[in-house]
C-alpha positions as CSV (number, residue, x, y, z in Angstrom):
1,X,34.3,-21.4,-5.0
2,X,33.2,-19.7,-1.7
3,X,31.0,-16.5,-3.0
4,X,32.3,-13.3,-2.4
5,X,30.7,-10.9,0.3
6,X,31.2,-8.3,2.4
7,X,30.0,-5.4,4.7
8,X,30.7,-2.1,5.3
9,X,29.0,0.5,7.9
10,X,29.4,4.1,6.7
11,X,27.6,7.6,7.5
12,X,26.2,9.2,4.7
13,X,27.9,12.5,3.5
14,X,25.5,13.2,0.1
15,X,22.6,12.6,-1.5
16,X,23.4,9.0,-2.6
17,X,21.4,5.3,-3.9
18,X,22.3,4.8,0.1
19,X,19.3,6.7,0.8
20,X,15.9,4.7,1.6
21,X,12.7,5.8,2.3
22,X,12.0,5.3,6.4
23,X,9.0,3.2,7.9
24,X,6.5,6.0,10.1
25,X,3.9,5.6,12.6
26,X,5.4,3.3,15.3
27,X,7.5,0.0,15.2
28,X,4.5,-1.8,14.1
29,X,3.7,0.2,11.2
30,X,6.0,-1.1,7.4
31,X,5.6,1.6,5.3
32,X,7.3,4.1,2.9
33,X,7.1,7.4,2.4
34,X,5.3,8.9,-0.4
35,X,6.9,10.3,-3.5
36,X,6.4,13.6,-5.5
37,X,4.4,12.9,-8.1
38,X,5.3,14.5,-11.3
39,X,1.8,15.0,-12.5
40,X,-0.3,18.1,-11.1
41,X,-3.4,16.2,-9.4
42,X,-6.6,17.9,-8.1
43,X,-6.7,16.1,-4.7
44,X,-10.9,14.9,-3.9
45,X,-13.7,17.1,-4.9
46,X,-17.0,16.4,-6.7
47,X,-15.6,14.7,-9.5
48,X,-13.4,12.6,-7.1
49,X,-16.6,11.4,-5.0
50,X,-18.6,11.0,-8.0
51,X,-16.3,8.2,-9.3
52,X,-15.8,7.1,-5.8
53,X,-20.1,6.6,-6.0
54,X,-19.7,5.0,-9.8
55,X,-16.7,2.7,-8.4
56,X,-18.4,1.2,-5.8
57,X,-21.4,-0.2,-8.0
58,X,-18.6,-1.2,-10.5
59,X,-17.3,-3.2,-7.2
60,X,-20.8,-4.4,-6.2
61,X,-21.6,-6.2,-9.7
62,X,-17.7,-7.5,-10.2
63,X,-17.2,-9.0,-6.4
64,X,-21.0,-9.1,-5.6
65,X,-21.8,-11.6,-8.1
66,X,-18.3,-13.7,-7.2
67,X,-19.5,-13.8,-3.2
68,X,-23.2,-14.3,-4.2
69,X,-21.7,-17.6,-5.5
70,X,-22.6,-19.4,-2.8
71,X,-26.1,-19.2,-3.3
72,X,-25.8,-20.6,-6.9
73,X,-23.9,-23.5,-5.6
74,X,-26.1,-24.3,-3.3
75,X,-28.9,-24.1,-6.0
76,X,-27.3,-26.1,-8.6
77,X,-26.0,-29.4,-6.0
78,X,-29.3,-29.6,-4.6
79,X,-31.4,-28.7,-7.4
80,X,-30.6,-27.4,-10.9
81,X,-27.5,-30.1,-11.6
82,X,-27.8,-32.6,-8.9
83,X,-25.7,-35.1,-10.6
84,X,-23.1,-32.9,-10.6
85,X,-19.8,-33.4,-7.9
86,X,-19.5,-29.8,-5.1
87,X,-16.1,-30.0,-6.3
88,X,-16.8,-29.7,-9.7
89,X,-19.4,-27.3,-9.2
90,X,-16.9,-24.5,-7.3
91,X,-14.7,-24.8,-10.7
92,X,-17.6,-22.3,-12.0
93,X,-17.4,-19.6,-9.5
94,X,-13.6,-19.8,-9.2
95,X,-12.6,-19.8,-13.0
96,X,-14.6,-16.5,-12.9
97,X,-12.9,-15.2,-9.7
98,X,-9.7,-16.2,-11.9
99,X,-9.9,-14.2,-14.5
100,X,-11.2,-11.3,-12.8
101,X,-8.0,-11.1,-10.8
102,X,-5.7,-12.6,-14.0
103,X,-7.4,-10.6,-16.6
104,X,-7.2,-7.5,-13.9
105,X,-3.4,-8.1,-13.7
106,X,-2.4,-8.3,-17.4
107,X,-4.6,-5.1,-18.6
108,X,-2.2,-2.8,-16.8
109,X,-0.4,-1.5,-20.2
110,X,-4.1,-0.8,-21.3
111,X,-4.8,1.0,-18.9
112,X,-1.6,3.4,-19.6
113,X,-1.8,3.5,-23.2
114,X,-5.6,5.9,-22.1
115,X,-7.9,2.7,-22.6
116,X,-10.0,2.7,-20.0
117,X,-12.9,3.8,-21.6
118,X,-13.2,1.1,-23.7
119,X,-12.4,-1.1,-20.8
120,X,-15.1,-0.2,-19.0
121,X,-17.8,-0.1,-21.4
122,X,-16.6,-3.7,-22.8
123,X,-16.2,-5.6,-19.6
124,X,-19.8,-4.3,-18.5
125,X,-21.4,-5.4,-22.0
126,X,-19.3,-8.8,-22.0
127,X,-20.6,-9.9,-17.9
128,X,-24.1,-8.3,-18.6
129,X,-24.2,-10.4,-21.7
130,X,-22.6,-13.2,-19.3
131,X,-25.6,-12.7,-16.9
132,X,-28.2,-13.2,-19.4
133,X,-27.0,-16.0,-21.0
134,X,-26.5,-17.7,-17.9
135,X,-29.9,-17.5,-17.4
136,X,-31.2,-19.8,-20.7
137,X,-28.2,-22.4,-20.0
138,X,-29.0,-25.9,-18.5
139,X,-26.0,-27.9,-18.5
140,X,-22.7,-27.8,-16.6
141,X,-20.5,-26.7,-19.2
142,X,-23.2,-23.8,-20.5
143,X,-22.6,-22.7,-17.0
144,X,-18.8,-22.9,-16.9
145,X,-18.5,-20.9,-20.2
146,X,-21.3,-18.4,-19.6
147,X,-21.1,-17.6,-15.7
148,X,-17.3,-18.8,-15.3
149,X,-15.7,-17.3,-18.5
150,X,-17.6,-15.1,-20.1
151,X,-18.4,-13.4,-16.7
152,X,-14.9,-13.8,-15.7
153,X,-13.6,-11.8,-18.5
154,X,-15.8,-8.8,-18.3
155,X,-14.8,-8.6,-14.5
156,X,-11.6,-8.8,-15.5
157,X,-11.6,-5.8,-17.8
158,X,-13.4,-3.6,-15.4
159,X,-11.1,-4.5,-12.5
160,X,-8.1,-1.8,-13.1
161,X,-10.4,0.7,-13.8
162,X,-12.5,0.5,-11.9
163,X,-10.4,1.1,-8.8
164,X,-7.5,2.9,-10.1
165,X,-9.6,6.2,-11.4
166,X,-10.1,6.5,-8.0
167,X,-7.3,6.1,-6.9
168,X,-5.5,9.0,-8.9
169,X,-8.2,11.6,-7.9
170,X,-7.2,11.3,-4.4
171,X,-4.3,11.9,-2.3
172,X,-4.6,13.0,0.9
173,X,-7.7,10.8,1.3
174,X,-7.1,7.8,-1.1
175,X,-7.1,5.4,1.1
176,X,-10.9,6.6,2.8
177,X,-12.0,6.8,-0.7
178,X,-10.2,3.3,-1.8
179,X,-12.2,1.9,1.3
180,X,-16.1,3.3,0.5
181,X,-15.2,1.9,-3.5
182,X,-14.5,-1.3,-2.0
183,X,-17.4,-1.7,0.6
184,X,-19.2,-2.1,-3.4
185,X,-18.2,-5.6,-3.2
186,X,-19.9,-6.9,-0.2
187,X,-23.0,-5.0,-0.4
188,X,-23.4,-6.1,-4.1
189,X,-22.8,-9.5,-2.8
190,X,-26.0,-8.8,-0.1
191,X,-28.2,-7.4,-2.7
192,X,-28.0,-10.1,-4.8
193,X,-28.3,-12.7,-2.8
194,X,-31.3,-11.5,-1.9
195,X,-32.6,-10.7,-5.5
196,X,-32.0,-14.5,-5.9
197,X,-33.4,-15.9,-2.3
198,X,-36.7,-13.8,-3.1
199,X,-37.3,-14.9,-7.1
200,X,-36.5,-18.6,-6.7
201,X,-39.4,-19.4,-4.9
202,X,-41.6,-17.7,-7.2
203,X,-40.2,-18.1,-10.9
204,X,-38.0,-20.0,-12.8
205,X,-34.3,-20.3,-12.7
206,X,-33.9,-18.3,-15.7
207,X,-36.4,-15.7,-15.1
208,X,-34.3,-15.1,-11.6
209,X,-30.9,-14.7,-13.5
210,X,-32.8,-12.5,-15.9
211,X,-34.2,-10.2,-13.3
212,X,-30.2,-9.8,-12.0
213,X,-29.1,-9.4,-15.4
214,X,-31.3,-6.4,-15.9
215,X,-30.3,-4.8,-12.0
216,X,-26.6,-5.2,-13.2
217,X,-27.5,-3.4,-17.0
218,X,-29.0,-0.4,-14.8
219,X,-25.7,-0.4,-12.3
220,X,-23.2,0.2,-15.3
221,X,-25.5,2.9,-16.7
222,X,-25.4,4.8,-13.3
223,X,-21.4,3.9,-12.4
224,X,-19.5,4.0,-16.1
225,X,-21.3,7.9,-16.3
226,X,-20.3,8.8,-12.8
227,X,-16.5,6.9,-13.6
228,X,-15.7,8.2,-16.8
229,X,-17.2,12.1,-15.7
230,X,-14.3,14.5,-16.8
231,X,-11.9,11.9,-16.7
232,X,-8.5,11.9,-18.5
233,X,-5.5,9.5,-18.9
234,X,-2.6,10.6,-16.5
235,X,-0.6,7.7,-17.3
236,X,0.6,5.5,-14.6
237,X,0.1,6.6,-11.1
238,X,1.8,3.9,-9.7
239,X,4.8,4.7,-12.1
240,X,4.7,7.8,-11.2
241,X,3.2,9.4,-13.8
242,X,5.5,7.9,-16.4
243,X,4.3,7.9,-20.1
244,X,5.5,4.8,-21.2
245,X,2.7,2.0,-20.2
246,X,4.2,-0.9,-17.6
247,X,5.7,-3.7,-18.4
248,X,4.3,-7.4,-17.5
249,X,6.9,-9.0,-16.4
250,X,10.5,-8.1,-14.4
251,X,13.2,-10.8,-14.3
252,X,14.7,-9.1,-10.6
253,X,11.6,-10.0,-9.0
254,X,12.2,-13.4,-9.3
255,X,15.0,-13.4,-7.0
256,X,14.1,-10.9,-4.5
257,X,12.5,-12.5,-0.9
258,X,9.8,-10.2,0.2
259,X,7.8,-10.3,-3.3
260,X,7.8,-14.3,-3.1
261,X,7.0,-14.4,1.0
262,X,4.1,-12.1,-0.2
263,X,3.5,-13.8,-3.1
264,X,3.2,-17.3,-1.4
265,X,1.4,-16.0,1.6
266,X,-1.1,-14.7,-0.4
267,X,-1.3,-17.8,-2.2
268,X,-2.1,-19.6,0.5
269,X,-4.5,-17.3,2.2
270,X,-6.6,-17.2,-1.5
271,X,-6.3,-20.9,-1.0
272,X,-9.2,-20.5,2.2
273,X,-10.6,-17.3,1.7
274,X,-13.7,-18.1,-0.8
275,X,-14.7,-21.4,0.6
276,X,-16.8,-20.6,3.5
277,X,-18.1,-17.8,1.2
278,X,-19.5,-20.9,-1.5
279,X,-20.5,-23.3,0.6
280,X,-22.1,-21.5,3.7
281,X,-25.4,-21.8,1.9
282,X,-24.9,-25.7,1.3
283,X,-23.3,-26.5,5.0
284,X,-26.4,-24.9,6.8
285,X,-28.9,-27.2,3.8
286,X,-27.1,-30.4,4.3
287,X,-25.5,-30.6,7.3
288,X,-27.4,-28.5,9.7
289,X,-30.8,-29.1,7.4
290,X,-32.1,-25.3,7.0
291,X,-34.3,-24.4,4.8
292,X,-32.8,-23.0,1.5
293,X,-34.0,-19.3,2.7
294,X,-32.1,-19.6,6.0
295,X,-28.9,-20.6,4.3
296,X,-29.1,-17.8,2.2
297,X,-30.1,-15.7,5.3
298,X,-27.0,-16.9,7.2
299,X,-25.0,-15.8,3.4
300,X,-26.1,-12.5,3.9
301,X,-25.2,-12.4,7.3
302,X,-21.5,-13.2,6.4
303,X,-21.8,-10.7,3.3
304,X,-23.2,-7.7,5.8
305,X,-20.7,-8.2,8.8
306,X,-17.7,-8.3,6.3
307,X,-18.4,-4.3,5.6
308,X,-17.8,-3.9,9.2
309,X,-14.7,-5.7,8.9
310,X,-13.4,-3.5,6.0
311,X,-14.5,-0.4,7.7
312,X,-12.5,-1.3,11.0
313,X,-9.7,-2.7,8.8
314,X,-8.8,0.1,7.0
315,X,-9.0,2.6,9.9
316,X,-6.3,0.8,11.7
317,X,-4.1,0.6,8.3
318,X,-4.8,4.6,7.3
319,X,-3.4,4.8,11.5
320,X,-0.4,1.9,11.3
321,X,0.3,1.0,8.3
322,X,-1.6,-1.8,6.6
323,X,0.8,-5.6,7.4
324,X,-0.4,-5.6,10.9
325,X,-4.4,-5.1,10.5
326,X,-3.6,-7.8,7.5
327,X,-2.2,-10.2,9.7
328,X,-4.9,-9.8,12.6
329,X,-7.9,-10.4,9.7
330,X,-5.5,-13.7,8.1
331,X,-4.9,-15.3,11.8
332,X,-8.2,-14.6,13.1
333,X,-10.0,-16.1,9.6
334,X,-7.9,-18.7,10.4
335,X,-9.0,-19.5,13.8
336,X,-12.3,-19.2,13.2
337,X,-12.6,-20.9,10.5
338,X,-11.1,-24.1,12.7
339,X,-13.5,-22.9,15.2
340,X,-16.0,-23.8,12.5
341,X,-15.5,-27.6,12.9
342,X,-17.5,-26.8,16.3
343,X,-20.4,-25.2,14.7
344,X,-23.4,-27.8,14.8
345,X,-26.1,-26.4,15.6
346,X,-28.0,-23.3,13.2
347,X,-27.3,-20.7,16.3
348,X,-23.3,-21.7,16.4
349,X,-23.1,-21.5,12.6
350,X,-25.0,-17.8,12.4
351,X,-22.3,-16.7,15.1
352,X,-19.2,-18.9,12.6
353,X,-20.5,-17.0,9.5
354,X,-21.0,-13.1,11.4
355,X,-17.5,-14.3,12.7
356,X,-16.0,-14.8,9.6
357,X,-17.5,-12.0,7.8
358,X,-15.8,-9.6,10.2
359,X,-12.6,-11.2,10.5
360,X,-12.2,-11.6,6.6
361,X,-13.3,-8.2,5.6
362,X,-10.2,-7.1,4.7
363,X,-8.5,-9.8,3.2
364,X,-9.2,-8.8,-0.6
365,X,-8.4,-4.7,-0.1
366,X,-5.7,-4.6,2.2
367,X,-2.4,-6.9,0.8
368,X,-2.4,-4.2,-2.0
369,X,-1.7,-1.3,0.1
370,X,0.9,-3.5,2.1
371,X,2.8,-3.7,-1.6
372,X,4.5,-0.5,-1.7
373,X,6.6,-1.7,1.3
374,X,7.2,-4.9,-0.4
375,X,8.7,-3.0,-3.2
376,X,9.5,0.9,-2.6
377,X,10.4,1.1,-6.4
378,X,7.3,3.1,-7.9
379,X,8.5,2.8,-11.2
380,X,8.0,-1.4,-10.7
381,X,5.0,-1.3,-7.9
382,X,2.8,-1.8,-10.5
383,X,4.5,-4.9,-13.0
384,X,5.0,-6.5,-9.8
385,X,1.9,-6.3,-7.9
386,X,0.6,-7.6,-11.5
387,X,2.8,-10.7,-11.3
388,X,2.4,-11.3,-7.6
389,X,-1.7,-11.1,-8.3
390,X,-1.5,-13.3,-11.1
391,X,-0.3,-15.6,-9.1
392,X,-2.7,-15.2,-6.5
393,X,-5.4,-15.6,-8.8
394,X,-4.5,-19.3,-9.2
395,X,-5.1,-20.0,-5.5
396,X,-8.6,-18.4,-5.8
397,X,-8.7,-21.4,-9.1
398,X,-7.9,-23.6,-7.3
399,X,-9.1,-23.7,-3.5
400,X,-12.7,-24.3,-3.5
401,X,-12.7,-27.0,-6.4
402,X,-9.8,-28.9,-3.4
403,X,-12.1,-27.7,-0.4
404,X,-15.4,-29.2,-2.5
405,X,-13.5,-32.5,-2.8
406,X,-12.5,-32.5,0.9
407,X,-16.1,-31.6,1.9
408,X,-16.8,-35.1,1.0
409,X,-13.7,-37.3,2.3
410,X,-14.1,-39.1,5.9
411,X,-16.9,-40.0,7.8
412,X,-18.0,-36.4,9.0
413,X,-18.9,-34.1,5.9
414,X,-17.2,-31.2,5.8
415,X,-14.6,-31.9,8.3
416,X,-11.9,-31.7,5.2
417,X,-13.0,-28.4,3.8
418,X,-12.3,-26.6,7.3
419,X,-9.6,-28.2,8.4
420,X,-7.5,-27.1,5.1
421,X,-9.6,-23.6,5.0
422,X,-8.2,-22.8,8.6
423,X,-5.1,-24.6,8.2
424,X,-3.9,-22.7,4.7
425,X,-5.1,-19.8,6.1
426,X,-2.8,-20.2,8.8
427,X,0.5,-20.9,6.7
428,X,-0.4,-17.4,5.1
429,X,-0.9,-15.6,7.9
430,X,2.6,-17.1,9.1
431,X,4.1,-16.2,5.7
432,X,3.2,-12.7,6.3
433,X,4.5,-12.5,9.8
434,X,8.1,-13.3,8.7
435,X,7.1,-10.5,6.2
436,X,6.6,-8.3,8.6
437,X,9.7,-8.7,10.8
438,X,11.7,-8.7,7.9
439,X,10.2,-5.3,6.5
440,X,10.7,-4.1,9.6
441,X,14.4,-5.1,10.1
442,X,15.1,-3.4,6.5
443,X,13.7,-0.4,7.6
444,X,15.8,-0.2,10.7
445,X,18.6,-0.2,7.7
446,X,17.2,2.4,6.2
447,X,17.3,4.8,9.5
448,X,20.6,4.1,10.2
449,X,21.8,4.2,6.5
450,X,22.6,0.7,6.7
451,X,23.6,-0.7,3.1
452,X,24.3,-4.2,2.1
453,X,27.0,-5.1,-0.4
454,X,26.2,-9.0,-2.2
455,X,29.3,-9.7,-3.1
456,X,33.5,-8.4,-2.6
457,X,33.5,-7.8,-6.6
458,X,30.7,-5.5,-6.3
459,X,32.6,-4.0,-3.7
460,X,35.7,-3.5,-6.0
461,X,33.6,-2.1,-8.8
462,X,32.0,0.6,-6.3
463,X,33.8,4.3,-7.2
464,X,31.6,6.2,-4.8
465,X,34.4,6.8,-2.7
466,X,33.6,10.2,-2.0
467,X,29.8,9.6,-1.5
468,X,29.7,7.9,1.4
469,X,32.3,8.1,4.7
470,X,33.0,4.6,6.3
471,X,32.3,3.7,10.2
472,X,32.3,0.4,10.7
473,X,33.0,-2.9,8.8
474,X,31.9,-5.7,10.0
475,X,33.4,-9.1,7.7
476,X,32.1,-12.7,8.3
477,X,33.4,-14.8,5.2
478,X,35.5,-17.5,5.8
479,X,39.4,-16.6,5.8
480,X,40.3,-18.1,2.7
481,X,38.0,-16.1,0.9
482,X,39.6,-12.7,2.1
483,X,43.1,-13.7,2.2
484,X,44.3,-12.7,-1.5
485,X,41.4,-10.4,-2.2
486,X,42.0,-6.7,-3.2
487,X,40.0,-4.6,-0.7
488,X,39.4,-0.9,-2.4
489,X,40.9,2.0,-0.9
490,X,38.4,3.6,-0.4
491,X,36.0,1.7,2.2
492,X,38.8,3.1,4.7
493,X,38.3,7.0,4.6
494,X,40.4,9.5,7.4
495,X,37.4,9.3,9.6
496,X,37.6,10.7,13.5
497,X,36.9,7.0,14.7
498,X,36.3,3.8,12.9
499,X,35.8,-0.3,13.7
500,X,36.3,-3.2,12.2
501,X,35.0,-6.1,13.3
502,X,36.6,-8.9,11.3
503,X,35.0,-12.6,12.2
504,X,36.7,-14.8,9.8
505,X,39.1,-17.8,10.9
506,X,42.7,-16.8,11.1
507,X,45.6,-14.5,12.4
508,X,44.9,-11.9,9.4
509,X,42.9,-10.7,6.2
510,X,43.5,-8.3,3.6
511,X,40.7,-6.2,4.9
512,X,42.4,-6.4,8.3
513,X,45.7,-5.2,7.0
514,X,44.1,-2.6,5.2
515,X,41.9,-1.1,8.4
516,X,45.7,-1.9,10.6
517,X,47.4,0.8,8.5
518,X,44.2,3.0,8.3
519,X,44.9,6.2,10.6
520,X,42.3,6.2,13.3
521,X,40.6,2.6,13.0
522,X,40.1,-0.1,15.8
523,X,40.4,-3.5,14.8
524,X,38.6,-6.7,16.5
525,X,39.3,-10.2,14.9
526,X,37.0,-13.4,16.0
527,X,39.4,-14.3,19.1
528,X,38.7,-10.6,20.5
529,X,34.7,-11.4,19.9
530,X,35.0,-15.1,21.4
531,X,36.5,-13.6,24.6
532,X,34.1,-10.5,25.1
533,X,31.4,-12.9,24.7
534,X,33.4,-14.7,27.1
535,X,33.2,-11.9,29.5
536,X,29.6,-10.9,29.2
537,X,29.0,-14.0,30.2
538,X,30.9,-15.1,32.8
539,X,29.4,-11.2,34.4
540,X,25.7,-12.5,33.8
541,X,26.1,-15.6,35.6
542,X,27.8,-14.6,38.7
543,X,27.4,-10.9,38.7
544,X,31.1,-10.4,39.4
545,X,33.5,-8.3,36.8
546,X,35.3,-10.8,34.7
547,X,39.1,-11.5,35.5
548,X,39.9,-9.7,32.0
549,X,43.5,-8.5,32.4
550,X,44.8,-11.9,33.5
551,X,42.6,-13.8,30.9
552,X,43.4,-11.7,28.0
553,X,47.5,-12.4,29.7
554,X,47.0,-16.5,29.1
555,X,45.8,-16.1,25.9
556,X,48.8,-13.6,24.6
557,X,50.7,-16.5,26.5
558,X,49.1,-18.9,24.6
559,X,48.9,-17.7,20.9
560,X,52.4,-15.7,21.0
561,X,49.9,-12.3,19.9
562,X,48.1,-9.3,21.4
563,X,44.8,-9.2,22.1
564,X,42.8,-5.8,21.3
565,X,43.5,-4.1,24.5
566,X,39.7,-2.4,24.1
567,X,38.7,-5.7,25.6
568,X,40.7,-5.0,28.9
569,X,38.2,-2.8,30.2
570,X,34.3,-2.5,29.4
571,X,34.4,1.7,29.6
572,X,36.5,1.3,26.6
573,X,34.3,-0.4,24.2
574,X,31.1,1.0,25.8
575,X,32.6,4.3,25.5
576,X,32.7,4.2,21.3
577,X,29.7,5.7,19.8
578,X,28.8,5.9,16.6
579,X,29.4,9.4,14.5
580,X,26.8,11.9,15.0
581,X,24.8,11.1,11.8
582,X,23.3,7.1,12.0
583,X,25.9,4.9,10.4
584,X,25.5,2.7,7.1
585,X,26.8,-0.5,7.1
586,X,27.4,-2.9,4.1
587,X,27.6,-6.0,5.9
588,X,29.1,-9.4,4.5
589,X,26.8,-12.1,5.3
């Protein structure tokens, strides 16, 4: 059985559900408009900067370690577990990078329920204790459980709080204040990368991790102070200041388009993002032959030029919303991360990796800020953007463990990891362009109160009759479906002028009968559409008016009917304009 659908256009006469929050800026820009928030909120001040100082050495020890990776990768294929496969190696860093984001996504509740204190202070003792006892372990599998999951589950802990007490002390300037907290994660990743380039050549493996341990113990004495200063549980911002803590899971979301295209896309750009970040170091040692201090020089470089990056990034979101400056950082990651294949010489590969920190900069802040759009509901922004990054967090499992695998296939090392780091990249940055377009073709909706009905039943059970006053119908289910169905009353108010445009195959519908014995309402049926198209043209191509009286004659002729007699002239059915107030439209599809 056919499924039931149909459309109707209608001008809004109250405050109804019709009503949707309308994109700003310019045509580039998807975005929604803030709401009230129910909870009174002292917008920046010294408290507000002090955590914005204690987040971003929160950021620098849960990212900076993640992105100094590729420095300890480097380290343990060449030197401290040389037996051991690249591929299987990158499973360290990533099953920490997993759980930071996984662990980040499923603590939302705790956060709520006024637990970020002990949050904080457990996620900084567990990766401190992490550090340190990374630092005595000598196999592979000491390493995986101390620097992938034990580290990986204090990041995860400190994740949520460590950004959203920021982001609830600020309002006006959130977003500024967002960016600074985040610029912790690539200078943390600069500092130590260095604290590790400049102790390996003097002391032991273990005496290095030690001396990092110790620099992260005096960062979370300074930042969890500065965090938790005056602080007090609000509840959920994102919620809207609702008392009862999110849930992890909604079933809707499952079938709803823009969450999955964001969701995938994502997926796909987490797929690339971390692999030149791990194995820059080991590229420039075994394939260019650097010295292990100028691969971790060329690190930095990438680390350092991604603040830039951020900085520039989240201007032009705070100025146009945040899908487009997304979409520029994805496709030009992706390019020159292709462009990558061409770097062979140490000079080439210094301007790949300045590249590529610039260009990728704002691939980890900005898709959460492109989220509201995705889904305007604030009461289930924040379950949501918790499943969509716990997916996510899976791609950043899983891509460098497939890139370190590729690095070795084919004749030309390497040639695999950035053919599918560009080329994933690429599908992301694709997903998120049909993201935009269809954001932005929603939000056209929304300014002309256009509404979309699934189904005819839920058409039937509408009993807003009164809310909304009906414009324009426009049907495009197949005949059969319409011909027996009962069409409510109410879609067909007294209205000064109304249209329906009814594109199913046949002489008649119910919703065709209905509209005939409406007072005031035009009807067009697929034959009057067929020939107007007809018309347009037959104008276009010869740039002569179209014989339309004597055409629309044969075809009366022909079918034994009347065609709409709007057709006959053009001034007729250019002349109709909508009703003063934009139209909404529920539109059978």
């Amino acid at each position: 059985m056919a499924e039931d659908h149909v459309s109707v256009h209608a001008s809004e006469k109250s405050n109804t559900s019709l009503k949707g929050d309308n994109s700003s800026k310019d045509d580039n820009s998807v975005r929604i408009d803030d709401e009230e928030e129910t909870l009174e909120l002292i917008d920046g001040g010294t408290r507000a900067w002090l955590q914005v100082a204690g987040s971003f050495l929160v950021f620098g020890n849960l990212f900076g370690f993640v992105f100094a990776f590729g420095t300890f990768q480097s380290y343990y294929e060449l030197t401290y577990l040389p037996s051991t496969s690249a591929s299987n190696i990158a499973w360290i860093g990533t099953v920490a990078l997993f759980l930071l984001l996984f662990v980040g996504s499923l603590s939302g509740p705790l956060f709520d329920r006024g637990y970020f204190r002990t949050m904080l202070l457990l996620g900084a003792a567990i990766e401190t204790l992490g550090v340190f006892l990374v630092s005595i372990s000598t196999t592979y599998w000491q390493l995986m459980l101390t620097q992938g999951v034990l580290m990986g589950l204090g990041n995860g802990l400190l994740f949520l709080p460590g950004i959203a007490l920021v982001s609830r002390s600020f309002r006006k300037h959130r977003a500024v204040a967002m960016g600074i907290a985040t610029c912790g994660s690539p200078v943390g990743g600069v500092v130590y990368i260095l604290v590790f380039e400049r102790l390996i050549l003097r002391t032991t493996f273990g005496e290095t991790v030690r001396a990092m341990g110790f620099l992260m113990l005096g960062t979370y004495a300074l930042s969890i102070p500065l965090l938790l200063f005056r602080a007090t549980n609000l509840g959920d911002l994102v919620a809207g200041g609702a008392s009862r803590p999110r849930q992890l899971f909604d079933r809707a979301a499952l079938s709803d388009a823009p969450f999955w295209i964001y969701t995938i896309s994502n997926f796909l750009i987490f797929c690339g993002y971390t692999n030149p970040i791990v194995f820059i170091p080991s590229y420039a040692q075994q394939v260019l032959g650097t010295s292990r201090s100028t691969s971790f020089n060329i690190a930095i470089i990438a680390q350092a030029t991604s603040i830039i990056g951020r900085i520039v990034a989240g201007l032009a979101a705070a100025r146009i919303g945040g899908i487009i400056p997304l979409i520029f950082c994805v496709v030009s990651s992706a390019s020159v991360n292709l462009g990558w294949i061409g770097a062979t010489s140490v000079g080439s590969f210094i301007a790949y990796s300045a590249l590529y920190g610039t260009c990728s900069g704002a691939i980890v802040p900005l898709p959460p800020s492109v989220f509201p759009a995705v889904c305007p509901d604030r009461k289930l922004l924040g379950t949501r953007l918790g499943m969509s990054q716990g997916i996510q967090a899976f791609a950043s499992l899983i891509g460098s463990p497939i890139a370190g695998a590729l690095a070795e296939v084919g004749g030309q090392r390497y040639l695999g990891l950035q053919l599918f780091t560009g080329l994933v990249m690429f599908a992301g940055g694709a997903g998120l362009f049909a993201l935009w377009g269809m954001l932005r073709t929603w939000n056209l909706f929304k300014q002309y109160k256009i509404e979309i009905v699934d189904t005819l039943h839920a058409l039937q059970e509408r009993s807003h009759a009164g809310s909304v006053q009906i414009s324009v119908i426009v049907g495009s289910l197949p005949a059969e479906v319409l011909r027996d169905a009962d069409v409510p009353d109410w879609i067909f108010p007294n209205v000064e002028k109304g249209v329906l445009v009814e594109m199913a195959y046949g002489r008649t519908t119910a919703i065709t009968e209905k509209a005939l014995a409406a007072a005031n309402w035009t009807v067009f049926d697929g034959i009057d559409v067929l020939q107007q198209q007809a018309f347009g043209q037959l104008e276009a191509w010869t740039g002569r008016p179209a014989p339309r009286m004597e055409r629309m004659a044969a075809l009366k002729s022909a079918l034994g009917r009347t065609l709409n007699p709007a057709f006959a002239s053009r001034s007729r059915m250019e002349g109709y304009r909508h009703p003063r107030h934009p139209a909404s439209c529920v539109t059978s599809l």
